[in-house]
C-alpha positions in Angstrom: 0.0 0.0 0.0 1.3 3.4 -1.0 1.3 5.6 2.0 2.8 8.6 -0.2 1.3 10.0 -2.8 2.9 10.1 -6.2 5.3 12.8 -6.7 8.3 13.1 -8.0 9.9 15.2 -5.3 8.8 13.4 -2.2 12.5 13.8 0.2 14.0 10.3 1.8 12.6 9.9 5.2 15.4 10.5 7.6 15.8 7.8 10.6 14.6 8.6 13.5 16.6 8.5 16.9 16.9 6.2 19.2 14.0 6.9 22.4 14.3 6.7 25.7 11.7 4.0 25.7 13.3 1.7 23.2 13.4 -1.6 24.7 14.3 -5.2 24.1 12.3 -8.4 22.8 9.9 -9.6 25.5 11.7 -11.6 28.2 8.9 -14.4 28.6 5.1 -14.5 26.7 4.3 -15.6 23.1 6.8 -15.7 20.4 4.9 -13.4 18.2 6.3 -10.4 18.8 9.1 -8.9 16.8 11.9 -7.3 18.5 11.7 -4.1 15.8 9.6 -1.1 17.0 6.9 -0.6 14.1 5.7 3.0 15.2 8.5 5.5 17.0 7.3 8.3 18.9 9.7 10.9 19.7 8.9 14.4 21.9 5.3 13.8 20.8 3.2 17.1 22.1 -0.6 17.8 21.5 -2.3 21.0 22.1 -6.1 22.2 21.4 -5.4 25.5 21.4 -4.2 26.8 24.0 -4.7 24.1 25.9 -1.7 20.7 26.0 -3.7 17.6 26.4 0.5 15.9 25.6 3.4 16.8 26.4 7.0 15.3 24.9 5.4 12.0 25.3 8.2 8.8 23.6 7.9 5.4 23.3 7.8 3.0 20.5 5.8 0.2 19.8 6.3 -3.1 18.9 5.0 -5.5 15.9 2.6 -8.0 16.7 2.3 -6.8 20.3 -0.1 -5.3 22.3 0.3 -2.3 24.1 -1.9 -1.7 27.1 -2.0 2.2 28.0 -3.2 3.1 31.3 -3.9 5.8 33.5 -6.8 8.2 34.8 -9.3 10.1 32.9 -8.2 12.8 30.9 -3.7 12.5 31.1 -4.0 12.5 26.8 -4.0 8.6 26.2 -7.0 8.8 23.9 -5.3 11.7 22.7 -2.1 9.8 21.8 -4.3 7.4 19.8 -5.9 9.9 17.9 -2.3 11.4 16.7 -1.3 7.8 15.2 -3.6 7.9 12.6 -3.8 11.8 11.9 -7.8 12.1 13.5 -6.0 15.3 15.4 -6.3 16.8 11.5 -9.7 17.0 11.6 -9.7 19.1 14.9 -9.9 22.8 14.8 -7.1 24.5 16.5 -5.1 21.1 17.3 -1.6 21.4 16.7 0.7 18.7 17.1 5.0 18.7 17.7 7.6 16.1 17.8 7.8 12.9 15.5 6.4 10.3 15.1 7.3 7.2 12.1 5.3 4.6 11.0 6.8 2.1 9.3 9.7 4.4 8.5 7.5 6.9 7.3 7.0 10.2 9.3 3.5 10.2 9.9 3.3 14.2 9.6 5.1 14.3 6.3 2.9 16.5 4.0 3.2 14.1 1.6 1.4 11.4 3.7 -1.4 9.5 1.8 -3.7 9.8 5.1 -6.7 7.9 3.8 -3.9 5.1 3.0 -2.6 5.4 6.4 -6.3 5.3 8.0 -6.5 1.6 6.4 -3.3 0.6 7.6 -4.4 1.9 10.8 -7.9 1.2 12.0 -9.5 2.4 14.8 -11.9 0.7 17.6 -14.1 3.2 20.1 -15.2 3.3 23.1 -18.7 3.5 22.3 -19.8 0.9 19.3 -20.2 2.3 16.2 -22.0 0.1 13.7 -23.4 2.5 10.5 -27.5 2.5 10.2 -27.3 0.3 7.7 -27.4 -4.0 7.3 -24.9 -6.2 9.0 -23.5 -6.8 5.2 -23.4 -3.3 4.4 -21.5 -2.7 7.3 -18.2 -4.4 6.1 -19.2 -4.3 2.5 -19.1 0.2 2.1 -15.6 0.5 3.6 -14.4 -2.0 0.8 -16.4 -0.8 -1.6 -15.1 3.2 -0.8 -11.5 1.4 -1.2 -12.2 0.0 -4.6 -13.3 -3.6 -3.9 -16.7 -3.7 -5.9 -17.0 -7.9 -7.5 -19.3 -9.8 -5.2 -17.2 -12.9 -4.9 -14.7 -10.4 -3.4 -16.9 -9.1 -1.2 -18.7 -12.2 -0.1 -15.0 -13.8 0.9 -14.2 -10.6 2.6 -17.3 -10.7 4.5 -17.3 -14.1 5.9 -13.4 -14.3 6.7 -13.4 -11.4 9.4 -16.6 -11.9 10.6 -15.6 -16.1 11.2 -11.9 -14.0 12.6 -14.0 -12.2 15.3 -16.8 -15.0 16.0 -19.9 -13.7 14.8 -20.2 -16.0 11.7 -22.3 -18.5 13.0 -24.0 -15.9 15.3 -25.2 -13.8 12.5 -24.9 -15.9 8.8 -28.2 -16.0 8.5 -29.6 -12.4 8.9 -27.0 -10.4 7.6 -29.4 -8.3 5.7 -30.8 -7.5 9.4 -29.8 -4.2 11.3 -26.8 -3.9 12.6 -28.0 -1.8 15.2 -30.3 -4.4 16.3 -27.3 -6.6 17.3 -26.6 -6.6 21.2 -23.7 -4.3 22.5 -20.8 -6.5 22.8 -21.7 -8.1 19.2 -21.8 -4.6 17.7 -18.5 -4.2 18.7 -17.2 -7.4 17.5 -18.8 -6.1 13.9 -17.0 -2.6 14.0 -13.6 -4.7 14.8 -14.7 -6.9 11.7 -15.3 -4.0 9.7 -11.6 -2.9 10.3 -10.3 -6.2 10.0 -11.8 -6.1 6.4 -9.6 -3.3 5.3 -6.3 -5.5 6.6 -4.4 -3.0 8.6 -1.9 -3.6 10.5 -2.3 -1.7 13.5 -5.3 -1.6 15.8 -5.7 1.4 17.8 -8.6 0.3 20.7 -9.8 3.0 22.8 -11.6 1.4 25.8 -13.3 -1.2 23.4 -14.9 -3.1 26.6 -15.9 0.1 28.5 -19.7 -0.1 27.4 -20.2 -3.7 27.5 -21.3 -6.4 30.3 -18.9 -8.3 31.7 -19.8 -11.6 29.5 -19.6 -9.3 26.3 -16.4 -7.7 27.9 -15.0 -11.6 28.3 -15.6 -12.2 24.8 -14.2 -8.6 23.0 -11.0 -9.6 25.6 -10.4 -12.9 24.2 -10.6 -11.9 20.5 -7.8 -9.0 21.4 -5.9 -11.7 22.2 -6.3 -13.6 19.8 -5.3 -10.7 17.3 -1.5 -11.1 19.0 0.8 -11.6 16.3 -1.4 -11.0 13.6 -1.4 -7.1 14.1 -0.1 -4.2 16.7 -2.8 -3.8 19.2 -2.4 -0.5 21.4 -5.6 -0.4 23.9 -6.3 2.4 26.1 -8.2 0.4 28.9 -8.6 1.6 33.0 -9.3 -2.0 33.9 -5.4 -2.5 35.2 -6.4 -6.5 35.6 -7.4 -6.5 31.6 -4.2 -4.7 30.6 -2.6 -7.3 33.1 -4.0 -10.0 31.2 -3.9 -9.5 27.9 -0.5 -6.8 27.2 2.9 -7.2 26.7 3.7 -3.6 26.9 2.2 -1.1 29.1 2.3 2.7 29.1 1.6 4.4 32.5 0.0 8.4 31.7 -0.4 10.7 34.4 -1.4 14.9 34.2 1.6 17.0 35.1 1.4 20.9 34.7 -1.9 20.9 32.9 -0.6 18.2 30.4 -0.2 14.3 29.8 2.2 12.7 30.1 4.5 9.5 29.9 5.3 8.0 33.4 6.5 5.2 32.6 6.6 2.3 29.7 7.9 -1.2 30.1 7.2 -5.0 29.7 3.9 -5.3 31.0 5.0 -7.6 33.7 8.1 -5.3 34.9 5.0 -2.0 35.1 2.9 -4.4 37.4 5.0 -6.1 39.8 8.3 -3.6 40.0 7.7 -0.5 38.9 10.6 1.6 38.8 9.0 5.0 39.2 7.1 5.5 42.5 3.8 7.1 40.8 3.4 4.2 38.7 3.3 2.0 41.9 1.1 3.9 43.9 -1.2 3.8 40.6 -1.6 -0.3 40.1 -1.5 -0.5 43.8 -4.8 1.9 44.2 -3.3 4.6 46.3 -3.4 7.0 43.3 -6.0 7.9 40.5 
């Protein structure tokens, strides 16, 4: 996929420098993680305005991992997720500093194909976000807006990711219904299909169990994981035992002078049960936030 679009001046993208967060391949867990950060983020800054929601916030982040960022309301970790696939452009006022490369490709490079870069990275809300439209139509009109019109097409498309996230045999036999009739924790198994569909290779997931129940929550949980290896999972989450369970990486945010900010970012394992800055531990513990 061509995330530049066609010039014949576009400049060499320069390597990026080495962060303080760069770490090492996972210790212990699955084997499907590569030891090569995919996205580097370096002095990243956000502000709406006047107002910083990030500030010099630098990490990177791992293929085939998944990346669990935590911390209290409003310390810029929806934020953060927002600037890897260049939403922040459509907000009035946002401005954004610092670097951040995807793939070797600065993601703020004018040059940037963002649609291209909104299928390579897909995004999962809070709130499930099925369109008004059939279950089919639901994973057939993103195709269909990148160019994949023949039926056959389609129809392979549409039962692959929906058998990928479980709903297949749920839902194979109304999928001219409403989507909207589907119950909460299904709906969002369809919008992670419908992103799936596109192939990406990053899934950003912000609070994606929030809204459910706890037996819809169990089964959104066990699909993430089941996504490991396959594609870069970063999930903002504030259920510290889910981003126990299910990351290899975690990201501690806290608020400092009006801003967000990075804490902390380590091995999953290392943030939960030896922290090495003294916020983070009085965060997992519960004597903070």
């Amino acid at each position: 996929m061509r995330l530049f679009k066609k010039t014949a001046d576009t400049p060499a993208d320069k390597p990026i420098t080495q962060t303080a967060y760069t770490l090492g391949p996972l210790q212990s867990g699955p084997p499907c993680c590569v030891p090569e950060p995919l996205i580097r983020v370096e002095k990243l800054s956000l502000h709406y305005g006047a107002k910083p929601a990030l500030n010099e916030v630098s990490l990177d982040i791992y293929k085939g991992c998944i990346t669990a960022l935590i911390g209290p309301s409003g310390c810029g970790k929806t934020s953060f997720l927002s600037v890897l696939n260049r939403l922040t452009d459509m907000i009035p006022g946002c401005r954004v500093s610092g670097r951040v490369v995807y793939d070797n490709l600065d993601l703020h490079n004018p040059k940037l194909d963002v649609q291209a870069l909104r299928r390579d990275i897909g995004m999962i809300f809070q709130k499930p976000t099925p369109f008004p439209l059939s279950i089919r139509r639901n994973i057939e009109l993103p195709l269909r807006e990148h160019g994949i019109s023949k039926a056959a097409d389609l129809n392979d498309v549409l039962q692959r990711v929906l058998q990928d996230v479980g709903l297949w045999d749920e839902i194979k036999d109304r999928l001219e219904a409403p989507a909207q009739a589907l119950s909460g924790g299904q709906q969002q198994r369809l919008c992670i299909a419908r992103a799936l569909a596109l192939q990406p290779k990053v899934l950003l997931m912000d609070e994606p169990c929030s809204a459910l129940d706890p037996i819809s929550s169990g089964v959104v949980e066990d699909l993430i994981q089941r996504l490991r290896g396959q594609y870069t999972v970063i999930i903002v989450t504030h259920n510290l035992a889910q981003a126990r369970r299910i990351a290899n990486y975690a990201g501690f945010f806290w608020v400092r002078e009006r801003a967000g900010c990075l804490i902390e970012f380590g091995q999953c394992k290392q943030i939960f049960d030896n922290p090495a800055h003294e916020l983070t531990a009085a965060y997992v513990h519960g004597r903070r936030g």
